[in-house]
C-alpha positions as CSV (number, residue, x, y, z in Angstrom):
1,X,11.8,83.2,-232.0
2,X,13.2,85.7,-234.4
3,X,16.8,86.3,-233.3
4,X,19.7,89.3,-233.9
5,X,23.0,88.7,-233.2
6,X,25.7,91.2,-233.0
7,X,28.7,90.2,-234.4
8,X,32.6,92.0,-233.7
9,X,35.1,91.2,-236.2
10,X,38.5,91.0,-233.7
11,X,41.6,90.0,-233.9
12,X,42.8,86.3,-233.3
13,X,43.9,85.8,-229.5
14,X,47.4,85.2,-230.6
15,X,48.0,87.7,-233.0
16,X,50.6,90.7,-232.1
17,X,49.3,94.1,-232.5
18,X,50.9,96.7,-233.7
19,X,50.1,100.2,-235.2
20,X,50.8,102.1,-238.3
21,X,53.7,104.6,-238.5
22,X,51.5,107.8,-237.2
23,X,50.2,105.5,-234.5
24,X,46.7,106.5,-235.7
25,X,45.2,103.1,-236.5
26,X,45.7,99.0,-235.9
27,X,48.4,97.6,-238.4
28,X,45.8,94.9,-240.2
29,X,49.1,93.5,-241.9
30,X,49.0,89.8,-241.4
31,X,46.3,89.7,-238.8
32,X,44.4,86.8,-238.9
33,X,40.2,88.0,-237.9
34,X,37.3,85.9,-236.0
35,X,34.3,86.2,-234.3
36,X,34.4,87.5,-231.2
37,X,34.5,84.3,-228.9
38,X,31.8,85.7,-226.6
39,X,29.4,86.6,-229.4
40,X,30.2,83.2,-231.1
41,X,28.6,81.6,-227.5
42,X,25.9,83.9,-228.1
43,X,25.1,82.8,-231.8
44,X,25.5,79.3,-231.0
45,X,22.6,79.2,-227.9
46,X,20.6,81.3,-230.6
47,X,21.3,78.4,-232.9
48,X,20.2,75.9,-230.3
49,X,17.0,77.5,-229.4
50,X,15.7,78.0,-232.9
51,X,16.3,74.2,-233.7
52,X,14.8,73.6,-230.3
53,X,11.5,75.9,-230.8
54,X,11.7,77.4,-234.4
55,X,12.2,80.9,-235.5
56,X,15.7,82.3,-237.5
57,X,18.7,83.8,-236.6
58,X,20.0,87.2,-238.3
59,X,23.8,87.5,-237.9
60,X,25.0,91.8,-237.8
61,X,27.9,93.8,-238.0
62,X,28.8,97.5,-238.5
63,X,32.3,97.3,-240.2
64,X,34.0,97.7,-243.8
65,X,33.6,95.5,-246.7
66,X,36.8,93.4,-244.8
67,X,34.5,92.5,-242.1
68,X,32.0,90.1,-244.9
69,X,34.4,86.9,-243.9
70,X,33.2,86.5,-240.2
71,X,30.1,87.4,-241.1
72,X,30.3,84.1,-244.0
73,X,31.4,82.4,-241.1
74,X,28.8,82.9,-239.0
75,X,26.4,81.9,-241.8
76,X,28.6,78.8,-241.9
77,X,28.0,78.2,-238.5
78,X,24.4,78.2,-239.2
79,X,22.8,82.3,-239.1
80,X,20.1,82.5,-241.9
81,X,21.2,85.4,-242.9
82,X,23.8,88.8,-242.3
83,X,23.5,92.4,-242.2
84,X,26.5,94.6,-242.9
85,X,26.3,98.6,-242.0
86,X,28.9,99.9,-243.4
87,X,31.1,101.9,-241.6
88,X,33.9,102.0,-239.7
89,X,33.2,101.4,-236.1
90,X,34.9,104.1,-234.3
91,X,33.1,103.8,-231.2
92,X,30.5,101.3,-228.6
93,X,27.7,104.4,-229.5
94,X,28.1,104.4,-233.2
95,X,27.5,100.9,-233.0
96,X,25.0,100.5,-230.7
97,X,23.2,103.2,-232.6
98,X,23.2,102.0,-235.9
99,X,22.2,98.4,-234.2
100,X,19.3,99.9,-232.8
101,X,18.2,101.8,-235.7
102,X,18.0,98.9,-238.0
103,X,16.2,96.7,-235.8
104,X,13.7,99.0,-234.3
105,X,11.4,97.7,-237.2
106,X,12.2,94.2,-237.7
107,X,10.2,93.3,-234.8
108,X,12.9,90.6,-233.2
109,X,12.1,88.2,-230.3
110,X,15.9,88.5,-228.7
111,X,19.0,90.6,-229.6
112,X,22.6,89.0,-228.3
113,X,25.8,90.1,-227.9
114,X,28.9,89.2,-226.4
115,X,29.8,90.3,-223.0
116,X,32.8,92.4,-224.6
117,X,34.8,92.1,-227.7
118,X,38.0,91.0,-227.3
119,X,40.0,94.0,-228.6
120,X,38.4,97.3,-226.8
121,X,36.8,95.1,-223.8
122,X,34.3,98.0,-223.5
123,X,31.4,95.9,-222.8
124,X,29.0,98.4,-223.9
125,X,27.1,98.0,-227.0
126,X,24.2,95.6,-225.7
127,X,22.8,97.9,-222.8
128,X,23.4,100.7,-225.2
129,X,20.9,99.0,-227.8
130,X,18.5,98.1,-225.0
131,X,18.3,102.1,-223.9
132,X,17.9,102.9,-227.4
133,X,14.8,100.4,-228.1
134,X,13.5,100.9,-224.8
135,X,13.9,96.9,-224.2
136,X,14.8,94.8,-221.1
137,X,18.5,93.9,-220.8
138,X,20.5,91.5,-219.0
139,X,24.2,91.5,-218.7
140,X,27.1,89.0,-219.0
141,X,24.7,85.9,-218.8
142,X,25.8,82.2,-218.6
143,X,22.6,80.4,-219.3
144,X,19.4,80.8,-221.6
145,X,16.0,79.0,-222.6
146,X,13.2,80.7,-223.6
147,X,9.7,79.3,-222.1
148,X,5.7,80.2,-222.2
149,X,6.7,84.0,-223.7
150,X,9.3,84.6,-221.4
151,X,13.5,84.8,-221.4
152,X,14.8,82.9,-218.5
153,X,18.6,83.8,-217.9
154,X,21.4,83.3,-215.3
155,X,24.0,84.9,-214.3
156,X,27.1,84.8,-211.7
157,X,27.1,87.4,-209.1
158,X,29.4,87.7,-206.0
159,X,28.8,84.4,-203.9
160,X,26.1,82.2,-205.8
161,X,24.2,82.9,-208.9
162,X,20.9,85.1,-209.6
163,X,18.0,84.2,-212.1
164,X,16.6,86.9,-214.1
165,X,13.3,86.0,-216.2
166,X,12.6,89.2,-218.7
167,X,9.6,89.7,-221.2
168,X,10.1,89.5,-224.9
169,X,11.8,91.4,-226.5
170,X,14.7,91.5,-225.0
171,X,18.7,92.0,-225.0
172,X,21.1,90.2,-223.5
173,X,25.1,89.3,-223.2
174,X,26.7,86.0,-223.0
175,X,30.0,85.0,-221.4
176,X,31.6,81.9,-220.7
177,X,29.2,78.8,-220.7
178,X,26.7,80.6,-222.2
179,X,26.9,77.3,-225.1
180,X,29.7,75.2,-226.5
181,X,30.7,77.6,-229.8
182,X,30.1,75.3,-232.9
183,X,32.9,74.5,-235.5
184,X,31.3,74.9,-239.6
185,X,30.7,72.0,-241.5
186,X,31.3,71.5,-245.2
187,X,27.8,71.6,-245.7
188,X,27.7,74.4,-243.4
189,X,31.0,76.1,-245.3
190,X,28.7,75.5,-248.9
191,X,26.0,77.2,-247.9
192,X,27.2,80.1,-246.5
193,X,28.2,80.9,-249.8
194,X,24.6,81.4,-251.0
195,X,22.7,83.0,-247.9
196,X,21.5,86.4,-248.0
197,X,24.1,89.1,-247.0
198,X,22.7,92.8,-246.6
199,X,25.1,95.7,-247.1
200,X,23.2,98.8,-245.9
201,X,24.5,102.9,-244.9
202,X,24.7,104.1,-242.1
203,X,21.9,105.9,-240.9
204,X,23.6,108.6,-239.5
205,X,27.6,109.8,-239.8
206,X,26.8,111.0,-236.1
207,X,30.6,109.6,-234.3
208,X,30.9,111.2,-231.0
209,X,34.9,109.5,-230.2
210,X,37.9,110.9,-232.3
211,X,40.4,108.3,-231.5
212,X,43.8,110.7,-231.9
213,X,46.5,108.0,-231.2
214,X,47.1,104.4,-230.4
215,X,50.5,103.3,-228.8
216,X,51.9,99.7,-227.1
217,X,51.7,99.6,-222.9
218,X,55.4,99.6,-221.6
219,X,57.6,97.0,-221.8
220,X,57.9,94.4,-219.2
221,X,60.8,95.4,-217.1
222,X,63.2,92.4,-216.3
223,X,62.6,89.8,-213.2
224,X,64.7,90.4,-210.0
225,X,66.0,87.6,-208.0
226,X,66.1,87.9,-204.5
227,X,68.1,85.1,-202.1
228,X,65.5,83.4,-199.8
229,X,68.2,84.1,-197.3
230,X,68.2,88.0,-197.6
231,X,64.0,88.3,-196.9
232,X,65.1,92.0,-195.9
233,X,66.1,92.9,-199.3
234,X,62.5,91.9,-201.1
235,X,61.1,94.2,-198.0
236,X,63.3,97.0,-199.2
237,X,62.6,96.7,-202.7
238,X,58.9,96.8,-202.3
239,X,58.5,100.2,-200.3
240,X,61.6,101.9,-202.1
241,X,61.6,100.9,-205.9
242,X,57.9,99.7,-206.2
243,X,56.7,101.9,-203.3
244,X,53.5,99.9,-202.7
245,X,54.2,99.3,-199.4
């Protein structure tokens, strides 16, 4: 099997955002990076499968030169190799676009993602790519195994679970349980140091999304405290200050 997995370079969980003075871009100040959790669960089944069956695992990323650390890590974790595109990612089509592009002649078995990336939540880069190579897609999956030629992947849908079995080649999105995500070795950490990583252009300076601002959601507005005696005052607050009934 002759993985590609996509790779977002977000920022840590706990990190505070905040924008620059024009409100034009993410403050990067003292923001500590990772992989995307989800696509972490999707490199680490790829992992699994290719010491399971044989094959390699490609790691990718469209981002800046500041992006090469995740993608070390990811080599830590244990990706043969990385591919950079380098460019800012300004929006899920970009991406998905340049994605595509590159591996339309690489000839890969499987192309993961993450369900979303934790900092736009758009969720839309791996059907894009699947559109764009003309390839089966399955979305937000929890389980994979590949058997006789054939993907075999599971999903959760409203009140049980549905199995999906796809030809190869094929794109798909992990979520939660999707695998356990895998914390580098030293030996791991070493050899990252020496695996192949690509830095190609983009192939096209096509970006259909101006982003013209950013700014911070509203601040939380203070907790009121209503007696347990007084029901009639939490009634009248609800349908004449929050109006939502």
């Amino acid at each position: 099997m002759k993985f590609l997995v996509c790779i977002s370079h977000v920022p840590d969980t706990t990190t505070r955002i905040t924008f620059t003075a024009d409100g034009k871009a993410l403050n990067t100040a003292g923001i500590q990076f990772i992989i995307n959790p989800y696509d972490e669960m999707a490199l680490t089944r790829a992992l699994e499968i290719k010491e399971a069956q044989g094959g390699t695992v490609t790691v990718i990323n469209v981002g800046t030169a500041t992006t090469e650390p995740t993608l070390r890590k990811a080599l830590a974790i244990g990706a043969d190799d990385a591919v950079r595109i380098n460019a800012d990612p300004v929006d899920a089509l970009f991406v998905a676009a340049e994605i595509a592009h590159y591996a339309q002649n690489e000839k890969f078995d499987a192309i993961l993602t993450g369900r979303e990336s934790i900092d736009y939540n758009s969720g839309q880069v791996m059907g894009m790519i699947a559109e764009l190579l003309g390839i089966p897609s399955v979305a937000v999956a929890t389980k994979l195994d590949i058997n006789d030629g054939k993907a075999n992947l599971e999903r959760e849908i409203d009140g049980g679970k549905e199995l999906v079995t796809v030809s190869i080649p094929f794109a798909a999105s992990a979520q939660k349980d999707f695998a356990e995500p895998r914390i580098p070795n030293m030996r791991g950490i070493m050899s990252a140091r020496t695996k192949p990583l690509k830095v190609i252009e983009p192939a096209s300076a096509f970006k259909p999304v101006l982003s013209v601002s950013y700014q911070n959601p509203p601040a939380k507005t203070a907790c009121k405290m209503i007696d347990p005696a007084h029901p009639e005052e939490l009634v009248n607050l609800l349908h004449n200050e929050a109006k939502v009934i």
